[in-house]
PDB file of N, CA, C and O in Angstrom, chain B, residues numbered from 101:
ATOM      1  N   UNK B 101       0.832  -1.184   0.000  1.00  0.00           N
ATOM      2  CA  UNK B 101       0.000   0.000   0.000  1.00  0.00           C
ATOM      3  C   UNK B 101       0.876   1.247   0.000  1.00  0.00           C
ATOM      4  O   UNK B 101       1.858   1.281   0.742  1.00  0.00           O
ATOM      5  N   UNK B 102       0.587   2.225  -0.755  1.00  0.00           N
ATOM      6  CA  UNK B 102       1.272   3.283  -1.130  1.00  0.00           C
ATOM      7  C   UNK B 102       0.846   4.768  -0.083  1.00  0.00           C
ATOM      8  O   UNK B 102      -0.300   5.187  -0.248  1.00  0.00           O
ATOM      9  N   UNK B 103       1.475   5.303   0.645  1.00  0.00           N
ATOM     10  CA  UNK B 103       1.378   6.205   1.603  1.00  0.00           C
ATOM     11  C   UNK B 103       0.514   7.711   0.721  1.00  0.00           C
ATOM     12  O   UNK B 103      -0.433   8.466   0.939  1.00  0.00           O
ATOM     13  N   UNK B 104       1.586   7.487  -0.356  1.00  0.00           N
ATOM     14  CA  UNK B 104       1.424   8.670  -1.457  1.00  0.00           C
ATOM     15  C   UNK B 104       0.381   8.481  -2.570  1.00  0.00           C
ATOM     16  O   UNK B 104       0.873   8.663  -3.684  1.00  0.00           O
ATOM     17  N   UNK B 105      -0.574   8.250  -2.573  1.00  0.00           N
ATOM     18  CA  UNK B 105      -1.841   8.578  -4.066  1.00  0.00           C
ATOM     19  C   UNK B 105      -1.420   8.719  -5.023  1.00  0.00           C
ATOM     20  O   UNK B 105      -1.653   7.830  -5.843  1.00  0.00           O
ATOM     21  N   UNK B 106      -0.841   9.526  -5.321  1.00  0.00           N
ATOM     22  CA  UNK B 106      -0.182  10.504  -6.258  1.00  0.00           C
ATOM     23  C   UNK B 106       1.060  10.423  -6.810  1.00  0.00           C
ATOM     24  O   UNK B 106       1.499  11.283  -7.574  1.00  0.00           O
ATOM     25  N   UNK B 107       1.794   9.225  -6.400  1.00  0.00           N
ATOM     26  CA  UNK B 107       3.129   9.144  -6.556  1.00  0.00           C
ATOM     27  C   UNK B 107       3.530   9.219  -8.157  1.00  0.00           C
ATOM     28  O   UNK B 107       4.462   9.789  -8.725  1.00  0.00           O
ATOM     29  N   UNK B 108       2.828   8.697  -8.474  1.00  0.00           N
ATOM     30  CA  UNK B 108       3.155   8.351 -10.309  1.00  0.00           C
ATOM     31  C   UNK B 108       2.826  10.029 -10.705  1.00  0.00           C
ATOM     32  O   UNK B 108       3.694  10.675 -11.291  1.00  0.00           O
ATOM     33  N   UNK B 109       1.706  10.564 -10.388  1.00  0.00           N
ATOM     34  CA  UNK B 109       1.658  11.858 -10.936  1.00  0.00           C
ATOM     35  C   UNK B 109       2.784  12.676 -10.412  1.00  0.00           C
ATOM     36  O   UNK B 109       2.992  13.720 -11.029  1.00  0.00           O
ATOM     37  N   UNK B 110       3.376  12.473  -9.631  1.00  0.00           N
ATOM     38  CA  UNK B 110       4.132  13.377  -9.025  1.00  0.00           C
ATOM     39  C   UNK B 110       5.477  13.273  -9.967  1.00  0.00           C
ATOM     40  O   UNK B 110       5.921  14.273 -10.532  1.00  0.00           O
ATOM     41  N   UNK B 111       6.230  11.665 -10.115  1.00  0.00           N
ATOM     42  CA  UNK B 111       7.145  11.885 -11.165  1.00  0.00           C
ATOM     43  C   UNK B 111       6.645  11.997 -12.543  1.00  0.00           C
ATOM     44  O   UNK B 111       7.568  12.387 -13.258  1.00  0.00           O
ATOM     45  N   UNK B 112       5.679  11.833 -13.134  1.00  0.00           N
ATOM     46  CA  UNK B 112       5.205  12.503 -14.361  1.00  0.00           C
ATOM     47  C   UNK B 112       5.307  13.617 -14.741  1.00  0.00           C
ATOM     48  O   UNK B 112       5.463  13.931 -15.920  1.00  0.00           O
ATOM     49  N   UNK B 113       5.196  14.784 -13.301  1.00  0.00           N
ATOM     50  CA  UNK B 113       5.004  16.084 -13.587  1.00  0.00           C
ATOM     51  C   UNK B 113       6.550  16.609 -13.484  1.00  0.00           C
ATOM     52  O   UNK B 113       6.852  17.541 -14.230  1.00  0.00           O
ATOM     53  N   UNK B 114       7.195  16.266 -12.923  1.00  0.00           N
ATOM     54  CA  UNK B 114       8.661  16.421 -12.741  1.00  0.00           C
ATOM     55  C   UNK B 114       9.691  16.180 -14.124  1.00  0.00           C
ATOM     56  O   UNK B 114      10.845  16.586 -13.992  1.00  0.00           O
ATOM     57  N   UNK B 115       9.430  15.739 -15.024  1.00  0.00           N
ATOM     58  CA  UNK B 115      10.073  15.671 -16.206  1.00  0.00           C
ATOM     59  C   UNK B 115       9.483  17.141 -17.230  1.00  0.00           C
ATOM     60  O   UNK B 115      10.235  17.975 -17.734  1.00  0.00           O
ATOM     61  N   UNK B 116       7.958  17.125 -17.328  1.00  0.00           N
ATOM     62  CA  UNK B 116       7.420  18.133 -17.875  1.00  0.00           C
ATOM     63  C   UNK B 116       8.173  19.373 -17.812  1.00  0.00           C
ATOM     64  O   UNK B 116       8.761  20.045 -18.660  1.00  0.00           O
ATOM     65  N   UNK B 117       7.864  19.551 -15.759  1.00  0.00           N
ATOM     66  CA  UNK B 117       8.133  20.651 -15.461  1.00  0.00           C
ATOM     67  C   UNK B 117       9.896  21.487 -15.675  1.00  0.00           C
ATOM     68  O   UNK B 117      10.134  22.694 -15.631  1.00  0.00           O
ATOM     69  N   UNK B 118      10.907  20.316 -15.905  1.00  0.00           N
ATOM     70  CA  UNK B 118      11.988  20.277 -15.743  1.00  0.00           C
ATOM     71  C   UNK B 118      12.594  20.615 -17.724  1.00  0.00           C
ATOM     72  O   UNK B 118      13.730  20.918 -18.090  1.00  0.00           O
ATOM     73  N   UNK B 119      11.187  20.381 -18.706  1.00  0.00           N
ATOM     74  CA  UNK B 119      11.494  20.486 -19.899  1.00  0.00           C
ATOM     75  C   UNK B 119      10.836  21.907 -20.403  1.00  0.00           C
ATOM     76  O   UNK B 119      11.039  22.492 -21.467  1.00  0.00           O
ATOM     77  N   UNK B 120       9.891  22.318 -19.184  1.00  0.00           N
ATOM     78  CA  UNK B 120       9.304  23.800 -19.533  1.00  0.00           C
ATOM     79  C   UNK B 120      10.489  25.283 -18.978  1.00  0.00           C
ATOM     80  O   UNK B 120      10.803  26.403 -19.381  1.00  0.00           O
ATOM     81  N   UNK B 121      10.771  24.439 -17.944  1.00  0.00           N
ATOM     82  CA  UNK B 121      12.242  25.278 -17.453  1.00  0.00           C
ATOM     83  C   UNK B 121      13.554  25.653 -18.355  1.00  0.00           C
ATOM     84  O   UNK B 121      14.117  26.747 -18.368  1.00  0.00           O
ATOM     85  N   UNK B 122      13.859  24.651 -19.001  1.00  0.00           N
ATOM     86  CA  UNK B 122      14.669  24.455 -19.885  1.00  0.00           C
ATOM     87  C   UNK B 122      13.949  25.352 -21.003  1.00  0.00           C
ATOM     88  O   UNK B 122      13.932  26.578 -20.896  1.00  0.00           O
ATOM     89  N   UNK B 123      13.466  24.806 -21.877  1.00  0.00           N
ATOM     90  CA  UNK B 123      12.266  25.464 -23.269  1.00  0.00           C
ATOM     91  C   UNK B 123      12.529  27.299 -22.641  1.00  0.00           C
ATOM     92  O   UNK B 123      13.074  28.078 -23.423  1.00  0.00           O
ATOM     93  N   UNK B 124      12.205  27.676 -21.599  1.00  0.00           N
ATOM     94  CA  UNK B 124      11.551  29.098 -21.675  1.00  0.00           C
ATOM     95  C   UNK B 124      13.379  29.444 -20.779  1.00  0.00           C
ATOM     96  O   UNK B 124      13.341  30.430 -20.043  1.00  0.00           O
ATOM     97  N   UNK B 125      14.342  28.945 -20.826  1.00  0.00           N
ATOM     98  CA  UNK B 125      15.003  29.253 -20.521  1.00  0.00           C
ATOM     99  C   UNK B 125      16.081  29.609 -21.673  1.00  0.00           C
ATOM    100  O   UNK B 125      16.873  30.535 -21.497  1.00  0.00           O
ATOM    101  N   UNK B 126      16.081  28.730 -23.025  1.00  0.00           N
ATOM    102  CA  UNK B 126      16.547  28.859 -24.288  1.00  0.00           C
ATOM    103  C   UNK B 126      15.747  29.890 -25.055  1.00  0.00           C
ATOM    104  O   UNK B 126      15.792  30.050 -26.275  1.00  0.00           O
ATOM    105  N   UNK B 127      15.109  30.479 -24.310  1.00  0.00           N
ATOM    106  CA  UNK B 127      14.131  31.619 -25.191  1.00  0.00           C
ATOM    107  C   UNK B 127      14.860  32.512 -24.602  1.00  0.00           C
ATOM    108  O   UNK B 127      15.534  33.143 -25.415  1.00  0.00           O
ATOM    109  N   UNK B 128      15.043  32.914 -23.226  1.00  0.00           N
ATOM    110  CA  UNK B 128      14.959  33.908 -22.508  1.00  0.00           C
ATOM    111  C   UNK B 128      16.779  34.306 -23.304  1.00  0.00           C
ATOM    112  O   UNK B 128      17.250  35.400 -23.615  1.00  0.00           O
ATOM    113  N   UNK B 129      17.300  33.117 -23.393  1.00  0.00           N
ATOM    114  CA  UNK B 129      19.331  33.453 -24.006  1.00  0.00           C
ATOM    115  C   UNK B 129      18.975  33.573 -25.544  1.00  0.00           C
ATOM    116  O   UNK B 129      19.597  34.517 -26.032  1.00  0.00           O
ATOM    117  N   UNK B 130      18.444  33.142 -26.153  1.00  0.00           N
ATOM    118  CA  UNK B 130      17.834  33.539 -27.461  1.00  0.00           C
ATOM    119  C   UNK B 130      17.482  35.487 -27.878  1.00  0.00           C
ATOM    120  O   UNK B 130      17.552  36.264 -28.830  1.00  0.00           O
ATOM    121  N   UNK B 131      17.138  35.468 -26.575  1.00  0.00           N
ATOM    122  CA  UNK B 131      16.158  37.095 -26.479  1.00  0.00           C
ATOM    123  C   UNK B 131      17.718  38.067 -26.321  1.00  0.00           C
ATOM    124  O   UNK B 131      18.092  38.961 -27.080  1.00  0.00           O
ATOM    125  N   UNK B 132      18.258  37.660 -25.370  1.00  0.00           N
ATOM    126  CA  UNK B 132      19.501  38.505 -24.706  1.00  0.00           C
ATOM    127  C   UNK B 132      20.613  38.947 -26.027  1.00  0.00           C
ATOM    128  O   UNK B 132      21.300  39.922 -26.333  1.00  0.00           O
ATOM    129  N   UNK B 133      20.221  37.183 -26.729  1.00  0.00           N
ATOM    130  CA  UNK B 133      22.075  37.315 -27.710  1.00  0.00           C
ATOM    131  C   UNK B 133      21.359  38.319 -28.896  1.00  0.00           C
ATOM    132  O   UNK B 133      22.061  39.166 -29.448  1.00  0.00           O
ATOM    133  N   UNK B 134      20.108  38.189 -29.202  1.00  0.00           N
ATOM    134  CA  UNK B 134      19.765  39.117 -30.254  1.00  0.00           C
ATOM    135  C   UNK B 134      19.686  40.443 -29.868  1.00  0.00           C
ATOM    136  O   UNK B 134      20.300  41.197 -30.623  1.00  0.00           O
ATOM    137  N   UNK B 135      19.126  40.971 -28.933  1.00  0.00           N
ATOM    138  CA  UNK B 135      19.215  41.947 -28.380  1.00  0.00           C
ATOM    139  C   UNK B 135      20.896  43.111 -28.261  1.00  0.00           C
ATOM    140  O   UNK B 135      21.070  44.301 -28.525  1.00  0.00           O
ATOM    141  N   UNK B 136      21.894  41.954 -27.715  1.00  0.00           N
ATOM    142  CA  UNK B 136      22.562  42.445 -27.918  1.00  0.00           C
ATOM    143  C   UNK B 136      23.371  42.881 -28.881  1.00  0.00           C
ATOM    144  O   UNK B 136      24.085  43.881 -28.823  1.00  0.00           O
ATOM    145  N   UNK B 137      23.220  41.860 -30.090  1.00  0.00           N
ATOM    146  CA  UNK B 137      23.791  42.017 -31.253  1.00  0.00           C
ATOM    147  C   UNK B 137      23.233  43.099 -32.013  1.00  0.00           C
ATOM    148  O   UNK B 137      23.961  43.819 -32.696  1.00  0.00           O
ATOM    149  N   UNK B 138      21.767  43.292 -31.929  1.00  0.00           N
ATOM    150  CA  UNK B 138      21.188  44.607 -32.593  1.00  0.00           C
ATOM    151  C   UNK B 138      21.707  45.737 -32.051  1.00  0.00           C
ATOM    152  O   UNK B 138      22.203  46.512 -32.870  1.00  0.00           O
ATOM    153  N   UNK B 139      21.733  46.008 -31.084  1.00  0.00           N
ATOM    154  CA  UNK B 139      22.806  46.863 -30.568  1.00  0.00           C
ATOM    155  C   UNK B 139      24.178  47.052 -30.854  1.00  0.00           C
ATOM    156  O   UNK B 139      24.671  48.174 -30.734  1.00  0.00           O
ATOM    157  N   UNK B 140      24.778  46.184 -31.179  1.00  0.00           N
ATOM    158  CA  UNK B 140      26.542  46.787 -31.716  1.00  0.00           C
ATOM    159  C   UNK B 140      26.209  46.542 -32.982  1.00  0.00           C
ATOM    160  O   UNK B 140      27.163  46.980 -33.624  1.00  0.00           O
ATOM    161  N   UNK B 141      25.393  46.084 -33.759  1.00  0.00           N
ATOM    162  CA  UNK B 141      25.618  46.055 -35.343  1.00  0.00           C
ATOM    163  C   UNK B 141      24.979  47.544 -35.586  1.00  0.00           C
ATOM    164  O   UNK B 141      25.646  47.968 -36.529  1.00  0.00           O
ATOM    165  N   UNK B 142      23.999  48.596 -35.213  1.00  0.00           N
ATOM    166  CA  UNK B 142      23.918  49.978 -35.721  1.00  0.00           C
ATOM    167  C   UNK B 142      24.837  50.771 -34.975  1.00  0.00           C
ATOM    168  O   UNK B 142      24.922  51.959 -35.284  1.00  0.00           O
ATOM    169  N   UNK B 143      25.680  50.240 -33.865  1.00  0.00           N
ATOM    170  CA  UNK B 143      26.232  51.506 -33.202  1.00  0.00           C
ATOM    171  C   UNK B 143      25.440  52.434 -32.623  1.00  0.00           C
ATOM    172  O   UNK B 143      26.050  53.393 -32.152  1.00  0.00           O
ATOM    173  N   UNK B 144      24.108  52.439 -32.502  1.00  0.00           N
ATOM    174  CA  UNK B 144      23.548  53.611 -32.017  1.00  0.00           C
ATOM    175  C   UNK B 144      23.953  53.952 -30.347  1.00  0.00           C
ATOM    176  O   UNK B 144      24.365  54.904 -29.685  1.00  0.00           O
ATOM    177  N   UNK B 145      23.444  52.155 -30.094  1.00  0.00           N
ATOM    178  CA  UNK B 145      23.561  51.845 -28.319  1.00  0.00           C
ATOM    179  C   UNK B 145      24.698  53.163 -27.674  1.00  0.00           C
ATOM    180  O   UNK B 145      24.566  54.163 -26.968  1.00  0.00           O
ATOM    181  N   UNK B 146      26.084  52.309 -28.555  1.00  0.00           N
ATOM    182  CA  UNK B 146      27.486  52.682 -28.082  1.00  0.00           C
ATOM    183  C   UNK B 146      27.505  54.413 -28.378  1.00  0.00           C
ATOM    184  O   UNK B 146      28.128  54.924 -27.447  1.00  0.00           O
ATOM    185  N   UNK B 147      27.147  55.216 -29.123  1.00  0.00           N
ATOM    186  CA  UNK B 147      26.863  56.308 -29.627  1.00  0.00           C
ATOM    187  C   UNK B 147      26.390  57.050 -28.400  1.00  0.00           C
ATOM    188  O   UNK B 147      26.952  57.862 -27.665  1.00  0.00           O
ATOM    189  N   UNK B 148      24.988  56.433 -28.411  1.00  0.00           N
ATOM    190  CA  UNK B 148      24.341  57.224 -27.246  1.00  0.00           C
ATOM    191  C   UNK B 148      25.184  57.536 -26.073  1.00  0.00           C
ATOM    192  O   UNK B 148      25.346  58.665 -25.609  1.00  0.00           O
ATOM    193  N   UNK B 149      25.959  55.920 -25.422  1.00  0.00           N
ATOM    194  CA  UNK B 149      25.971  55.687 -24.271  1.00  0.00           C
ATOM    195  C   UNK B 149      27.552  56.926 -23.975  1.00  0.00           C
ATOM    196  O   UNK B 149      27.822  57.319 -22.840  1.00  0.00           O
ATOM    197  N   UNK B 150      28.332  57.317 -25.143  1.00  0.00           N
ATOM    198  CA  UNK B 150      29.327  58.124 -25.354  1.00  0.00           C
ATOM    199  C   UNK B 150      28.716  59.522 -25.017  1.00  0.00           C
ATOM    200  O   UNK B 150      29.046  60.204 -24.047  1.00  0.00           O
ATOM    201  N   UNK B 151      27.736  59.869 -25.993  1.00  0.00           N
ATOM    202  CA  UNK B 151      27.059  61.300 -25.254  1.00  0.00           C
ATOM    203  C   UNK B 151      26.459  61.137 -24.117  1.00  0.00           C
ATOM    204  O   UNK B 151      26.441  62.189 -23.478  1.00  0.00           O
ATOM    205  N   UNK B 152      26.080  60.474 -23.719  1.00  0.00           N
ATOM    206  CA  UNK B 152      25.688  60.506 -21.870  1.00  0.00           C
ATOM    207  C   UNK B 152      27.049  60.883 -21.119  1.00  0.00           C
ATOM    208  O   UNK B 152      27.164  61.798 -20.304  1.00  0.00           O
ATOM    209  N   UNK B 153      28.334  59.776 -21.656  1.00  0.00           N
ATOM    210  CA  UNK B 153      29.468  60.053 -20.530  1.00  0.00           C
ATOM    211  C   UNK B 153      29.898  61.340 -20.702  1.00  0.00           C
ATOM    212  O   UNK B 153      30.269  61.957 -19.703  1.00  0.00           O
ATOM    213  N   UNK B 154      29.921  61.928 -21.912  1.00  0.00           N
ATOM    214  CA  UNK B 154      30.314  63.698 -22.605  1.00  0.00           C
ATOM    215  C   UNK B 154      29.628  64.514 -21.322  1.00  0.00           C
ATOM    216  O   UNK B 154      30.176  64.982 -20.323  1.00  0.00           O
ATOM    217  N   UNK B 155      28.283  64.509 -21.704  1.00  0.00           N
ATOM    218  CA  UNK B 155      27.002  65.451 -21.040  1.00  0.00           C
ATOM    219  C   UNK B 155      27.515  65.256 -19.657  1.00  0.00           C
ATOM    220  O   UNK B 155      27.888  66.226 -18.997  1.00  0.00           O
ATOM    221  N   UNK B 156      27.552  63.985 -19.168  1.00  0.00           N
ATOM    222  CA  UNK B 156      28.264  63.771 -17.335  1.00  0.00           C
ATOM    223  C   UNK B 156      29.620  64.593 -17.082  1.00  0.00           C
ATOM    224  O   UNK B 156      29.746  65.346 -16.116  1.00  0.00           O
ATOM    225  N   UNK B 157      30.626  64.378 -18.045  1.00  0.00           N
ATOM    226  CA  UNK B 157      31.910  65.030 -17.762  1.00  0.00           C
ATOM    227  C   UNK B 157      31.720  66.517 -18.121  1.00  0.00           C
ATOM    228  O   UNK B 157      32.424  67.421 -17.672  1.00  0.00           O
ATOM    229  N   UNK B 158      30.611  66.685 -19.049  1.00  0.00           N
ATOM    230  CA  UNK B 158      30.821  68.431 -18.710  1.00  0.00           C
ATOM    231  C   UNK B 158      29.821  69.120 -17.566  1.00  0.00           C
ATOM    232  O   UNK B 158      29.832  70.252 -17.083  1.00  0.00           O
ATOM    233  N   UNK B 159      29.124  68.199 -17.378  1.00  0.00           N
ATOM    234  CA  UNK B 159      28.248  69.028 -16.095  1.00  0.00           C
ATOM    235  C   UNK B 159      29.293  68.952 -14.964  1.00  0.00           C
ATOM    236  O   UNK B 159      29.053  69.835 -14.140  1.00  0.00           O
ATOM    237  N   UNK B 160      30.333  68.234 -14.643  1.00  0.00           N
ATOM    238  CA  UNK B 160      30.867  67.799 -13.403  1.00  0.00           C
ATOM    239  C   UNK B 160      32.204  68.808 -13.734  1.00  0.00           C
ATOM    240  O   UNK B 160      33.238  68.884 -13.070  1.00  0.00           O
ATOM    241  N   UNK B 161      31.873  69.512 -14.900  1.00  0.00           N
ATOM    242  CA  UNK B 161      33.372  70.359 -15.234  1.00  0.00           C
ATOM    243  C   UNK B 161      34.592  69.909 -15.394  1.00  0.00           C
ATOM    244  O   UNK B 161      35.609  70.494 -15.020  1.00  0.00           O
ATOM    245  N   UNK B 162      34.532  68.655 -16.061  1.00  0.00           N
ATOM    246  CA  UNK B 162      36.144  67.985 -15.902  1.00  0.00           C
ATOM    247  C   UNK B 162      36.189  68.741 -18.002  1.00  0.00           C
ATOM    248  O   UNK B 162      37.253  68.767 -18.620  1.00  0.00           O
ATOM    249  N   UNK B 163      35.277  69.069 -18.435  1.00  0.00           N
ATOM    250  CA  UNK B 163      35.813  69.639 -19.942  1.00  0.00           C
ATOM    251  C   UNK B 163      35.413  71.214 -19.837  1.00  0.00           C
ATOM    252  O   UNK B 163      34.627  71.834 -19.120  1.00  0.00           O
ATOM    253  N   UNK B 164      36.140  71.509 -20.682  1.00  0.00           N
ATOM    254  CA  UNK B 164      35.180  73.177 -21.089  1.00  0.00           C
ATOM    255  C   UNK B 164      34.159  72.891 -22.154  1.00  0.00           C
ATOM    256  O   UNK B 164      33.799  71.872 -22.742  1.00  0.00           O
ATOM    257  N   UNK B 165      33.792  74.271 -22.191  1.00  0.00           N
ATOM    258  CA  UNK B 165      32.511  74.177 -23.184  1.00  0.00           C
ATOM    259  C   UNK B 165      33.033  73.838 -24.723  1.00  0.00           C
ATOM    260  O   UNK B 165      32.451  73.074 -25.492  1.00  0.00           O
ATOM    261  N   UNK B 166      34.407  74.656 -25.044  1.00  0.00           N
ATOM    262  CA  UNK B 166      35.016  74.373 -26.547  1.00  0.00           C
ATOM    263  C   UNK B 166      35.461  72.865 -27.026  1.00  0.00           C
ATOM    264  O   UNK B 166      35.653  72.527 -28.194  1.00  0.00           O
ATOM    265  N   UNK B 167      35.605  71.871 -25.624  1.00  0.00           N
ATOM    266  CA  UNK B 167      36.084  70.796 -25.669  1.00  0.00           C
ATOM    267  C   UNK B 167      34.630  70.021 -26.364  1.00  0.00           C
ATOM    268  O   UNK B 167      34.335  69.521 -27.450  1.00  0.00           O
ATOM    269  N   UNK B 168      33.882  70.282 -24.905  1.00  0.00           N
ATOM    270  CA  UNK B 168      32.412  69.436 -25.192  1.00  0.00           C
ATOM    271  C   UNK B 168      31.950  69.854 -26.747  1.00  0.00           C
ATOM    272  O   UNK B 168      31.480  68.915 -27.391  1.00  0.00           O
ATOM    273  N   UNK B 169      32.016  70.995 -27.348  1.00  0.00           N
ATOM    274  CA  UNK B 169      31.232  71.256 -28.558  1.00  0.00           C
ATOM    275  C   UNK B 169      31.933  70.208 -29.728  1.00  0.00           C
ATOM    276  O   UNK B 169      31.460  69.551 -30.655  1.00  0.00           O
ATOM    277  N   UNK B 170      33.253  70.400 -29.207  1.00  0.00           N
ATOM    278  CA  UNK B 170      34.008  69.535 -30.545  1.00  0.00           C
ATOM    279  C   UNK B 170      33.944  68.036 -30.668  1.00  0.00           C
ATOM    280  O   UNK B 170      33.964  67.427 -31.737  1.00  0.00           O
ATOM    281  N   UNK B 171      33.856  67.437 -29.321  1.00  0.00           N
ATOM    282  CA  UNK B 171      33.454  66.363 -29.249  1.00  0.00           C
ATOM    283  C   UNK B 171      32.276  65.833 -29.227  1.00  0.00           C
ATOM    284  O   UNK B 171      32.132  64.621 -29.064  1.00  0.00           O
ATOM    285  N   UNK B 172      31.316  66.624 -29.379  1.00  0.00           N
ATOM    286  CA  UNK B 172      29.792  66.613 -29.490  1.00  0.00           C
ATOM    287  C   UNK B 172      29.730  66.397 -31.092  1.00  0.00           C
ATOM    288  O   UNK B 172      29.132  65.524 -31.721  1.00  0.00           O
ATOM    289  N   UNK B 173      30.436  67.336 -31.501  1.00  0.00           N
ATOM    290  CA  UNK B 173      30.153  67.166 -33.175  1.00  0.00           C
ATOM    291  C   UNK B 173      31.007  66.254 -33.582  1.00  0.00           C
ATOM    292  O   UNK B 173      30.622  65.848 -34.679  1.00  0.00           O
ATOM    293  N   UNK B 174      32.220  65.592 -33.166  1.00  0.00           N
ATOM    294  CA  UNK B 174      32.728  64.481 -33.742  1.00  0.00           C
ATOM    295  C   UNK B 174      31.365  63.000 -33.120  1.00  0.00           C
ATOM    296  O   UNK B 174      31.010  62.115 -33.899  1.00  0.00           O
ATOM    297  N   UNK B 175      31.153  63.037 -32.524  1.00  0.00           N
ATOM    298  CA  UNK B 175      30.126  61.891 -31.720  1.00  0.00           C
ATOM    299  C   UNK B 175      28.874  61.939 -32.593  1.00  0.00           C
ATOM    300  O   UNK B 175      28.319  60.840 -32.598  1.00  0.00           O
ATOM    301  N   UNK B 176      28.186  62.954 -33.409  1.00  0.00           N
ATOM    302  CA  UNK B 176      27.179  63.047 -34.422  1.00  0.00           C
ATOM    303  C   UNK B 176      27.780  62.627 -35.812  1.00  0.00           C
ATOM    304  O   UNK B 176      27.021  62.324 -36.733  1.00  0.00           O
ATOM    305  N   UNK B 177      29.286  62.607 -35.975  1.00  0.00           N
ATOM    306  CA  UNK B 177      29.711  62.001 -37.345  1.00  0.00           C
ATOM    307  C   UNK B 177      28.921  60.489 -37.272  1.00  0.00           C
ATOM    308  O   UNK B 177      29.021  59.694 -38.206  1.00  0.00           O
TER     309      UNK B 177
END
């Protein structure tokens, strides 16, 4: 006599559950590697993320204004 009812359902569901983990886990690295690759193939990402550090270093005054302008307009080439 079996303590557990359920025993057979219980390892039944344990393979499923262990192949839905997996499945939505090859999606989720699927999502990341494209993601990131769309990002360095236009350059925009890296672009942007250059005028943010510009805009930071001249508010904090580590450039002058003649520095930031020139490097502002080389960063829009």
């Amino acid at each position: 006599m079996s303590y557990f009812p359920f025993k057979s359902a219980l390892f039944l569901a344990i393979p499923i559950i262990i192949q839905i983990a997996v499945v939505v886990g090859v999606i989720l690295l699927i999502k990341k590697i494209v993601r990131k690759n769309n990002e360095n193939a236009d350059g925009f990402s890296s672009s942007r993320n250059a005028m943010r550090i510009l805009d930071e270093r001249f508010a904090m005054g580590e450039i002058d204004d003649a520095e930031y302008i020139r490097k502002k307009e080389m960063l829009k080439r």
